[in-house]
C-alpha positions in Angstrom: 100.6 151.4 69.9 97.3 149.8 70.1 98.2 146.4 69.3 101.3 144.2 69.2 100.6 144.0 65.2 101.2 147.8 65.6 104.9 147.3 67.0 105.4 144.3 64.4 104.5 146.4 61.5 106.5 148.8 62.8 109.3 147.1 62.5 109.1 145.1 59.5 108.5 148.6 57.4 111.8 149.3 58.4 113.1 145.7 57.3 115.2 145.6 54.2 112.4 142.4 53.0 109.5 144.5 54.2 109.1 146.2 51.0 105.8 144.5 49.9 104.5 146.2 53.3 105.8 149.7 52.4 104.3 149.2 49.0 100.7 148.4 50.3 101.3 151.4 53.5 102.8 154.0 50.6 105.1 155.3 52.9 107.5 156.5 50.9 111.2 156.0 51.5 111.9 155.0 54.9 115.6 154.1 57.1 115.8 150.8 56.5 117.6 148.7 59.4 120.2 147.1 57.4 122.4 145.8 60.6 119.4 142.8 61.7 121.4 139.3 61.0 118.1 137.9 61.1 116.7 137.9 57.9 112.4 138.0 57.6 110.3 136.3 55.2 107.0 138.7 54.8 104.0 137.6 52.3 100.8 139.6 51.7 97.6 136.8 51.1 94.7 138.2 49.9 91.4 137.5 51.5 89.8 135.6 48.7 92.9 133.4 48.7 90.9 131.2 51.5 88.1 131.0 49.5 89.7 129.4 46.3 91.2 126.5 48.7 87.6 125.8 50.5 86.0 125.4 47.1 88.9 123.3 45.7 88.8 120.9 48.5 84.7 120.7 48.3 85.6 119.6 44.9 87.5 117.4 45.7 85.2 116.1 48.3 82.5 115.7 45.5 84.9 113.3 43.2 85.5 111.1 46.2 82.0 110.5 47.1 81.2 109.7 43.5 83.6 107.3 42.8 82.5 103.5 43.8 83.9 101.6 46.1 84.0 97.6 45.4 83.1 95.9 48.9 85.4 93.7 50.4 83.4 90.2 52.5 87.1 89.3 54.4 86.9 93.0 56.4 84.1 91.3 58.0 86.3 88.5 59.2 89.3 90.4 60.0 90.3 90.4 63.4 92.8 93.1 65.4 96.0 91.1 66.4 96.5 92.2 69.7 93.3 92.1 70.6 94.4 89.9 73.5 96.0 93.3 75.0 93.7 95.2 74.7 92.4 93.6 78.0 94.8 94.4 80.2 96.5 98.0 81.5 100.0 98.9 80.3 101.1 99.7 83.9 100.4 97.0 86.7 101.1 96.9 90.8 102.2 93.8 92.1 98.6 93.7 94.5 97.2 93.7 91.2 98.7 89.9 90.5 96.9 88.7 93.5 93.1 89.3 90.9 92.3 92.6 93.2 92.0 94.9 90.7 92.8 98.4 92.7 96.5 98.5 94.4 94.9 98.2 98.1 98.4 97.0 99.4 97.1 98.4 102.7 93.4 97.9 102.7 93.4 94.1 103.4 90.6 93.9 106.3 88.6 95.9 103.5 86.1 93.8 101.5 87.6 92.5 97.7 86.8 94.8 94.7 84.4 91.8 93.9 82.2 92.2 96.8 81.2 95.6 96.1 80.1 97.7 93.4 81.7 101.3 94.1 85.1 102.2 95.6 84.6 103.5 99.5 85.1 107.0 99.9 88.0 108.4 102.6 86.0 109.4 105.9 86.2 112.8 106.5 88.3 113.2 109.7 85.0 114.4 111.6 83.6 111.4 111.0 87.3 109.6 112.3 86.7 110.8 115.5 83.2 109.7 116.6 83.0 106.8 114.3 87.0 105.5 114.8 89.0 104.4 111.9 88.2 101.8 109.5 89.7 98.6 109.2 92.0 99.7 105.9 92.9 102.6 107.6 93.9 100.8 111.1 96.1 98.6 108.6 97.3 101.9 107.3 98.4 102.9 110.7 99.9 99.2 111.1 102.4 99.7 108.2 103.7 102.9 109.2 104.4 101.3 112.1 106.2 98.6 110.4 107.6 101.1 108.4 109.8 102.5 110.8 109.9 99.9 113.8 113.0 99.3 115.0 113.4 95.8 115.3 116.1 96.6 117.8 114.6 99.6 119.6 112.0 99.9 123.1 108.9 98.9 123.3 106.3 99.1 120.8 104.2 101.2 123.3 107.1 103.9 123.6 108.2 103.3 119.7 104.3 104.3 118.9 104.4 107.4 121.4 107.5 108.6 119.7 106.5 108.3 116.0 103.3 110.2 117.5 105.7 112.9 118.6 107.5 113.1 115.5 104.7 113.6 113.3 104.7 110.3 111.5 101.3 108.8 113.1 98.6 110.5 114.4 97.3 109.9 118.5 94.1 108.3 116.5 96.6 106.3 114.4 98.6 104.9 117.3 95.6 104.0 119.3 94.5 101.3 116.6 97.4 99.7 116.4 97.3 96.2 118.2 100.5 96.4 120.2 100.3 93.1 121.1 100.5 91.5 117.7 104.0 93.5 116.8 105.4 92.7 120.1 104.6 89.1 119.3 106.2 89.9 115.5 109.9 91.6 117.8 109.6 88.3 119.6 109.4 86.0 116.6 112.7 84.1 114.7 112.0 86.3 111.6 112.2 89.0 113.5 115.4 87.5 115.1 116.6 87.1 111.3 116.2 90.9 110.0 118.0 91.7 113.1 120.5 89.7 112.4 120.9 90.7 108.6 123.6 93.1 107.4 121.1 94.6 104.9 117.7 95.6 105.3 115.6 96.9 102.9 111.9 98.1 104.2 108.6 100.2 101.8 111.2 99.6 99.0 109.7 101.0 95.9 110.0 99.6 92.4 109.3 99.8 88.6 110.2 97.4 86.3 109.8 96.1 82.2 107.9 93.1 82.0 106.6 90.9 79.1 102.6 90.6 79.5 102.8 86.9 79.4 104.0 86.8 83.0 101.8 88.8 84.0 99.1 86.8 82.1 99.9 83.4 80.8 97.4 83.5 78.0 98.8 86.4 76.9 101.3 85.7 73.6 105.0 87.6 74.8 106.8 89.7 72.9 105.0 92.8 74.6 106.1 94.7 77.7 104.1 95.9 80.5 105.2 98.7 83.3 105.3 96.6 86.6 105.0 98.6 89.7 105.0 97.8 94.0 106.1 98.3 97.2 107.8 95.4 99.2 107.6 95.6 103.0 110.6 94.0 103.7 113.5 92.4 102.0 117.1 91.6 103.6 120.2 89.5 102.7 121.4 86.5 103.3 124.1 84.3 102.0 121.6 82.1 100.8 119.9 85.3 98.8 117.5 87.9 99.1 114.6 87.0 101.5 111.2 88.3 100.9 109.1 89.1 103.8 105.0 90.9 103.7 103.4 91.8 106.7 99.8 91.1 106.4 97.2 92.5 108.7 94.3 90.4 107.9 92.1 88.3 110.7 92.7 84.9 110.3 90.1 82.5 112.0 91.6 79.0 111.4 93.8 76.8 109.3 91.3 77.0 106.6 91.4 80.8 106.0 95.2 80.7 106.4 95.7 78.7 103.8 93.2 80.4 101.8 94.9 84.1 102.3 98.3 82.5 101.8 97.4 81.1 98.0 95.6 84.7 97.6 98.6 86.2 98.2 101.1 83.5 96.3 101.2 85.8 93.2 101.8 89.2 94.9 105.0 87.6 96.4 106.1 85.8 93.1 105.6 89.6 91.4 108.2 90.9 94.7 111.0 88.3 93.8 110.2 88.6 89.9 111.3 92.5 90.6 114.1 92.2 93.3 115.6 89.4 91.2 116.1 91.1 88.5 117.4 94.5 90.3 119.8 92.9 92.6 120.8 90.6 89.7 120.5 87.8 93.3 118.9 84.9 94.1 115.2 85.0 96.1 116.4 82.0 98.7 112.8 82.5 100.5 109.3 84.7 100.2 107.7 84.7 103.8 104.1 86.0 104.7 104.4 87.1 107.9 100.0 86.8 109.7 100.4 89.6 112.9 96.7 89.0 113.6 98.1 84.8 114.4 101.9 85.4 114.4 102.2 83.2 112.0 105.1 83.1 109.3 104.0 80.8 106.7 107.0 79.7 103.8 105.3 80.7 100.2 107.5 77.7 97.8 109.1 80.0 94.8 107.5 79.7 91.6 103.6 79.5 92.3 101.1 80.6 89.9 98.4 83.4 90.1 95.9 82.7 92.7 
């Protein structure tokens, strides 16, 4: 054969319903397969068949453009009714509720999206090795850290140099880590708290249906967008669910504190909005947690976007 069409024909000349085939081939009488349960359906077009369509449609065509069409002044008025969310994505992250408008969950010593024009390329890791990480990434390297820290465990020194060992931070990694500041966090009464909790959730991952005016006020409901996050820490207590985020950023006084804890109001209201509704519990308290000040600062449920 020197074609698949050559094995196809093949076959349907030998097809009980390939007759209009054996007619145009003049094959004479062949064995028919009269055993196939599978019945075809074979049609011979003729080449000028395409051309009658074209020039019937062109036709067609010619009609339309000659008949007139009275002009409507209110289609200059009209306005799309949901032009209001049109504005905004159908999938969100919870950073995203804080204004930031990339999910930089872990890039909080890096300038806002506001204060520059183009998104920071990754350093190559060449370039990590003479020049040192950046901040985002050294808050990277924090969270994995707090990812798997065992509240319970050694030292944070020997907790590091393990995790180094087992391939879930790199030497570089470790090194930028301010050991100090998560002793200070073992040593704290939150800490003392998630010890002390039966369940601990930690990098908990979620997705959940939300209507667009809580994510927006000005937004009219009725329409659902995809929320998205990951919380740092959550554990239970017989209160409810407590929120906690670990936050790398450098604090220099009162000022900026409260500043970064308004900025980050919304992302924590976003957490409980989620967590609520999955564990169908109460939030009893959403905690930022500073490491850079050790300070644990009490975000009151129910505040707006910052």
């Amino acid at each position: 054969a020197g074609s698949y069409s050559d094995w196809l024909l093949s076959l349907l000349l030998c097809a009980p319903e390939g007759e209009p085939l054996r007619a145009i081939a003049q094959c004479g009488a062949l064995p028919l397969d009269e055993a196939d349960p599978n019945p075809w359906l074979v049609q011979v077009h003729g080449a000028d068949e395409g051309a009658e369509t074209e020039a019937s449609e062109q036709s067609e065509a010619a009609e339309d453009r000659e008949a007139p069409i009275a002009f409507d002044p209110a289609l200059l008025s009209w306005q799309y009714p949901y032009e209001a969310f049109t504005r905004i994505p159908a999938k969100q992250t919870a950073t995203a509720w804080k204004g930031r408008i990339l999910d930089e969950e872990l890039d909080e010593d890096a300038p806002s999206a506001s204060e520059r024009s183009t998104r920071s390329l990754r350093q190559p890791e060449f370039r990590k090795a003479s020049h040192g990480l950046s901040a985002a990434e050294q808050g990277t390297a924090t969270h994995l850290l707090l990812q798997y820290l065992d509240f319970s465990g050694g030292s944070v020194s020997s907790q590091l140099a393990d995790l180094v060992k087992d391939g879930y931070l790199t030497e570089q990694q470790a090194a930028a880590v301010n050991a100090s500041n998560v002793e200070r966090l073992l040593a704290s009464p939150i800490a003392d708290e998630i010890r002390a909790a039966q369940s601990v959730y930690r990098e908990y991952p979620f997705s959940i249906l939300v209507d667009a005016s809580e994510a927006d006020p000005a937004l009219p409901g009725g329409e659902e967008i995809l929320l998205q996050g990951v919380v740092d820490c959550f554990f239970e207590t017989e209160e409810g669910l407590v929120v906690v985020d670990f936050k790398t950023d450098h604090i220099r006084d009162d000022s900026a504190l409260r500043a970064r804890v308004r900025h980050y109001e919304p992302q924590l209201a976003a957490y409980s909005l989620a967590l609520g509704r999955i564990f169908e519990k109460k939030i009893a308290r959403r905690v930022l947690y500073f490491l850079s000040t050790g300070t644990a600062v009490e975000v009151t449920p129910g505040a707006g976007r910052a």
